[in-house]
N, C-alpha and C positions, 0 to 999 in steps of 0.2 A: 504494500500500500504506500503509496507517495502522498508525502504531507506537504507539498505547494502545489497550484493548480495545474491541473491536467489541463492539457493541449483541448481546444473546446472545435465542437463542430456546429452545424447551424441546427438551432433546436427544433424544428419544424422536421426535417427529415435529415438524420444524423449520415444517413448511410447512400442518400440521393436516388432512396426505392430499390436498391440493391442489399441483399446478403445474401452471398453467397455459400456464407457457410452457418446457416440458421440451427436451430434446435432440434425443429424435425428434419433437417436434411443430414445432423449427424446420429439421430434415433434410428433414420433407414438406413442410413450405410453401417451402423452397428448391425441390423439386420443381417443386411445384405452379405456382408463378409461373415457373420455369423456363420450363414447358410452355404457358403461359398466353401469354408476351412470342413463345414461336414462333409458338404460333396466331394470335396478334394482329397482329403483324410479317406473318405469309404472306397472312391476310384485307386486309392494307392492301395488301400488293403484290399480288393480286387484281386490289381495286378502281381502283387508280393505274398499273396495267400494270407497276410497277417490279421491275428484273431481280433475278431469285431470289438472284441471288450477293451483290448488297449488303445483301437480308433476311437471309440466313446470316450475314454479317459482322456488323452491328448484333445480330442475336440471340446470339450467341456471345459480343458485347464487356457486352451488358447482363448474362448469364448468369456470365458473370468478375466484373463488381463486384461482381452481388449476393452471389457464391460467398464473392467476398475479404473480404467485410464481418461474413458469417454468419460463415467462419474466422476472422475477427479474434477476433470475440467471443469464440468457445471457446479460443482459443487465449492470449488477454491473461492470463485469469483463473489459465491453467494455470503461467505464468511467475511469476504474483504467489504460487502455492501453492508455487512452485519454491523461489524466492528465501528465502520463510519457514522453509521445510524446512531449506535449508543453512546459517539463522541458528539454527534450534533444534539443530544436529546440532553447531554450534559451541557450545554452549551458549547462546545469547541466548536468554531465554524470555521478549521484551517486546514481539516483534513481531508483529502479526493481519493475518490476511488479512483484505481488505472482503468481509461479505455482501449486497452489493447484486443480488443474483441469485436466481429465484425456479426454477431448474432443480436438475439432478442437481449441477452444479456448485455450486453455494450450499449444496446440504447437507455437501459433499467440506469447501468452504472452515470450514462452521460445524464439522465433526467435528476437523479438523485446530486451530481455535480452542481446544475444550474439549479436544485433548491438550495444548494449548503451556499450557493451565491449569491440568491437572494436574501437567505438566513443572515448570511456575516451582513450584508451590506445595511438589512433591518438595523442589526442589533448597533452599527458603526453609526446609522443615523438619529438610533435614539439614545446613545451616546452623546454624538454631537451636540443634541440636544439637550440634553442636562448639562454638557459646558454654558451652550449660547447664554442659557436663560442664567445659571449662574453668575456668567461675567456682565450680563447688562443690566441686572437686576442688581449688582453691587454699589454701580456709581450714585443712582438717588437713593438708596436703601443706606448709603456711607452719609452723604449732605442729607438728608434727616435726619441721620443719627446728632450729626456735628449742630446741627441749629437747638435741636432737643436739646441736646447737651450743653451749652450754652446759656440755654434759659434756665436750665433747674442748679446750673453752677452759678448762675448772678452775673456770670459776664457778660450778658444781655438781656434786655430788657423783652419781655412777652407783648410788645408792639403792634400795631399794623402792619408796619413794614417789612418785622422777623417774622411773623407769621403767616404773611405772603408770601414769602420765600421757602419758608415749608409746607405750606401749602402747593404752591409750585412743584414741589419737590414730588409732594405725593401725585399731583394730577400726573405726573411725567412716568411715574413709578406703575399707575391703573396702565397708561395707556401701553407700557413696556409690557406688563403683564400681559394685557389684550394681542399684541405684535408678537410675545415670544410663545403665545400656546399656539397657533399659527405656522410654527417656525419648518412644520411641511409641506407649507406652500410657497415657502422662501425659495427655493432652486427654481422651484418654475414662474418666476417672477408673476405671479397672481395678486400678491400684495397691494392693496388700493396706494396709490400717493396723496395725499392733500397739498396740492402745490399751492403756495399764495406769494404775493408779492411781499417783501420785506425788508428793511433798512441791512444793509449788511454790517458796521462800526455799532452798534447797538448790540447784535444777534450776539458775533464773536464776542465781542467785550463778554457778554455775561456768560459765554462758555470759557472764555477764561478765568473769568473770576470763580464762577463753580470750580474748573478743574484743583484751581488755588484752595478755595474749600474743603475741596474732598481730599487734595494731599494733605492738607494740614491735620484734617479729622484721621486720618488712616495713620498719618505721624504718628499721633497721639494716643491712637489705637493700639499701633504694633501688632496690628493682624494675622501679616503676612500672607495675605489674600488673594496675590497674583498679581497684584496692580501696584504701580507706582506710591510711593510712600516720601518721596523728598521733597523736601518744602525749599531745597538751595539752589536750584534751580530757575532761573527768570524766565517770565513770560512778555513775550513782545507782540503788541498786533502792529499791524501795519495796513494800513486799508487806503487804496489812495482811486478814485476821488473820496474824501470823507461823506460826500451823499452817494456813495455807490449803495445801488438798490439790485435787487434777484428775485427771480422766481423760481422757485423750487419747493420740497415739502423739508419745515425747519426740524420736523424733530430727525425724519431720517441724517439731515445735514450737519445734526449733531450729533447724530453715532458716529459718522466721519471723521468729523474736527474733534469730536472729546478723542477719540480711539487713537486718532493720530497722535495729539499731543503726549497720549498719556505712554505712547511706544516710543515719540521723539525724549520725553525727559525720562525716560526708563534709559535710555540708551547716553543721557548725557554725560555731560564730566562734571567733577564737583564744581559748582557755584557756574555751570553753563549757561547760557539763553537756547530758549527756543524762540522761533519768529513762524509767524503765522500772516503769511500777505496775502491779500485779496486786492485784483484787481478785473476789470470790465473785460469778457469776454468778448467775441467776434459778432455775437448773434445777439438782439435785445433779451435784456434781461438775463444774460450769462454770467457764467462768474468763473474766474480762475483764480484757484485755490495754489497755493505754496506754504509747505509746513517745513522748517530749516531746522537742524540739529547740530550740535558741537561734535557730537560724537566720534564713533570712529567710524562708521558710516558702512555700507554696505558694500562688498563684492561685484562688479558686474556679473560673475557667473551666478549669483544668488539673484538676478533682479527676476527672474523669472518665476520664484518660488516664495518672493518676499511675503504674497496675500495668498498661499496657498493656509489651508487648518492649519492647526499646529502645529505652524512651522514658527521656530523659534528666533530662527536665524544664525547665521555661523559667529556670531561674536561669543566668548567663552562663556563670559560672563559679563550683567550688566554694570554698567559704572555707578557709585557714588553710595551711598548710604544710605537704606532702605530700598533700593530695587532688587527685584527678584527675576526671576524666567519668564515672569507670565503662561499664561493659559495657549499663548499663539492665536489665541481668536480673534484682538480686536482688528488687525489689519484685513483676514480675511470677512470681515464684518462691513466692514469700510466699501471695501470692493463689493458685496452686495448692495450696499445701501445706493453708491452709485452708479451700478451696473442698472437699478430699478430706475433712476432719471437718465439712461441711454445716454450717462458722462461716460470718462473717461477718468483709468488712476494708475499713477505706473511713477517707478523709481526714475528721476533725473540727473543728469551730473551734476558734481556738484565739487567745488575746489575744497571744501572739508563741509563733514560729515555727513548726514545725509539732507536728502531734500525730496521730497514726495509731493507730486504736481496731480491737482482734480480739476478735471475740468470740466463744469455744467454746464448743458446746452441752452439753460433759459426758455424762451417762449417758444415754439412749433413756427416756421416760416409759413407763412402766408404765401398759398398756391398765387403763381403770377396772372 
């Protein structure tokens, strides 16, 4: 039995309506030669006078191997299907049965293959999904903690102000919850957008200053949660024209820009900047996005796998005091949020560290 995947064929007709050497066509030729080694055996003892009784015996002892050899055959394959079965039924979905067989059993072996394919790929997706919802449900679930916190220690006041702000926190936190039990209709971009029109120097500002919030609260925490934790760190926006406006959907826009930031200062050097520039796309109401890091920046042979899951990245480890490895999900997160606005997101050069360019389309052209 081979434990990586077997050589696959097309599931519909494995064999292209041909086998040539099927179940029943090896039952008849067991027959067949059966009856052949009699008649052959009786014609010898014929012509040699030899007594009948020892023809019997030799034809019965030839008629047993050949029986045991044919059995062996069907019978191996059935044990290697066996064995498979009671690893998927424990959960192992990595083990295949060999198709080296061009009968009824070779199609049994290849169909039990593409379940054990479907099975892993089930269990990998609902996996995946116990990471997504963990890591996006962290960032407002951490800024409520930190506003909480705050008020019941006296170093804020229970305001309008503070209390809009967690309130914000929770409305952000319902509708994440709404988005991440969904998260099996995320590959087939099904997802609704709420596109609207929006200041852009406003939007960012306050995703920076949350991200500032939630490293501080996670500081203070000492978690070790998977997400950025440093507070030494600066955050730069840069938005130029200061009235640049976008259309797109803000809270997807902010899985982006938080996701990116919180991978650019995971990755920085102690006491780095990150820089966040937004300027005017090609097309009305577009926006191009630039997120800059100090770091030690990325690979070109890695830029292809940078938004892949759980891909960590080749850096050993990250830089500075309180980052960790991360989960590897917010980048490929990123890349769905703007895969669904038909942008664009891809690693840039960059003369130090790294730089990660998004670009949204804005409004739909108008047929000429």
């Amino acid at each position: 039995m081979s434990d990586g995947p077997a050589a696959r064929r097309s599931p519909g007709d494995p064999w292209g309506g041909v086998r040539p050497f099927s179940i029943k066509t090896k039952l008849g030729a067991l027959v067949v030669i059966s009856v052949l080694i009699t008649t052959g055996l009786s014609m010898i003892a014929v012509h040699t006078k030899t007594e009948l009784r020892f023809i019997t015996v030799f034809s019965m002892i030839a008629t047993l191997l050949i029986t045991q050899f044919v059995a062996h055959s069907l019978t191996a394959p059935l044990d290697d299907m066996n064995t498979v079965a009671r690893s998927i039924s424990r959960g192992d979905y990595t083990r295949r049965v060999r198709e080296n067989r061009r009968d009824e059993l070779g199609d049994l072996a290849h169909t039990i293959n593409l379940m054990a394919d479907e099975l892993e790929a089930q269990d990998r997706q609902r996996k995946e999904l116990v990471a997504n919802v963990s890591h996006e449900l962290r960032t407002p679930i951490a800024g409520l903690r930190a506003v909480l916190e705050n008020i019941v220690d006296g170093i804020s006041a229970a305001d309008p102000e503070t209390m809009r702000t967690a309130l914000k926190q929770t409305e952000r936190l319902g509708r994440l919850v709404e988005t991440l039990l969904d998260l099996s209709r995320l590959d087939n971009g099904v997802v609704p957008l709420r596109k609207r029109r929006f200041e852009v120097w406003p939007y960012l500002s306050g995703v920076l200053k949350e991200a500032n919030m939630v490293a501080s609260a996670r500081a203070s925490l000492a978690t070790g949660s998977g997400s950025h934790t440093r507070t030494d760190v600066h955050l730069h926006l840069d938005v130029s024209p200061p009235e640049l406006t976008a259309h797109a959907d803000p809270e997807r826009i902010h899985q982006v820009v938080a996701n990116l930031i919180d991978n650019a200062v995971k990755h920085s050097p102690p006491h780095g900047r990150v820089t966040v520039k937004a300027r005017r796309g090609p097309a009305p109401e577009s926006l191009d996005l630039e997120i800059l890091d100090e770091g030690p920046g990325i690979p070109e042979s890695e830029w292809h796998r940078v938004f892949e899951r759980f891909n960590r990245g080749a850096v050993s480890a990250p830089h500075g005091p309180g980052s960790d490895g991360g989960t590897g999900l917010g980048l490929a997160i990123a890349r769905w949020a703007v895969d669904l606005h038909g942008g664009r997101i891809g690693v840039a050069e960059s003369q130090r560290g790294c730089r990660i360019q998004v670009t949204l389309p804005g409004l739909p052209s108008l047929p000429s």
